[in-house]
C-alpha positions in Angstrom: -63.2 111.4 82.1 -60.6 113.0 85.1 -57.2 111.1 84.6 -56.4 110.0 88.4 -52.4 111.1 88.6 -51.8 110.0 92.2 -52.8 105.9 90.8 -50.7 106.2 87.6 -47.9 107.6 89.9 -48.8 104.8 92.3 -48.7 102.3 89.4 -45.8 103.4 87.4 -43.5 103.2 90.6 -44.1 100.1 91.7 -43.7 99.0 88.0 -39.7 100.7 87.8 -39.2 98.8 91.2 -40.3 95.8 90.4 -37.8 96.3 86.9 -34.9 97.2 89.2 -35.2 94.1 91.3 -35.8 91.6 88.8 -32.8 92.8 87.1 -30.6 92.8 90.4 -31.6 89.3 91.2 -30.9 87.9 87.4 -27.1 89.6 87.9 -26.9 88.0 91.0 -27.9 84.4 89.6 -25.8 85.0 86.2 -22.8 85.4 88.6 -23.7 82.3 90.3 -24.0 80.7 87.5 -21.0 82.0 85.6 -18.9 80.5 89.2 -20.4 77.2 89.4 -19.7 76.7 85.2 -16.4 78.1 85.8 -15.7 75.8 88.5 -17.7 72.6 87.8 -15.8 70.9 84.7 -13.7 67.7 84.8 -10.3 68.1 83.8 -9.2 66.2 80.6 -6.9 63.5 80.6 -3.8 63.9 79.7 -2.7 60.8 77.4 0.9 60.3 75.6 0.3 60.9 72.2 1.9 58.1 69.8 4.1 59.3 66.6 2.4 56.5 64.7 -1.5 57.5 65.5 -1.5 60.7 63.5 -5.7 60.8 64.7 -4.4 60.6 68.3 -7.7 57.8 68.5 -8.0 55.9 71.7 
C-alpha cells in the first residue's frame, strides 16, 4: 500500500489552518466578551449605613 504524501500534506494543512482560525476568532470573541462584562454591570447603591444596624439590613 503507497502512502499518498501530496493528500496527507493537503490534509494536514488545511487541518493547522483551520486550528489557527478557530483560535483567532475565540480571542476575538473572549475580548468582546471580557468589554461587554466589564462594561455591562449596574452600579451599587450607595445607602447611609446606620450605627445601630450592625447587619447593615435594608
Amino acid at each position: 500500500m503507497d502512502i499518498n504524501w501530496n493528500i496527507i500534506a493537503v490534509v494536514a494543512i488545511l487541518v493547522i489552518i483551520l486550528v489557527v482560525l478557530t483560535i483567532r476568532k475565540n480571542q476575538r470573541e473572549k475580548k468582546k466578551l471580557e468589554k461587554l462584562l466589564n462594561n455591562d454591570f449596574k452600579k451599587a447603591e450607595k445607602t447611609d449605613v446606620d450605627a445601630d444596624d450592625v447587619a447593615n439590613e435594608k
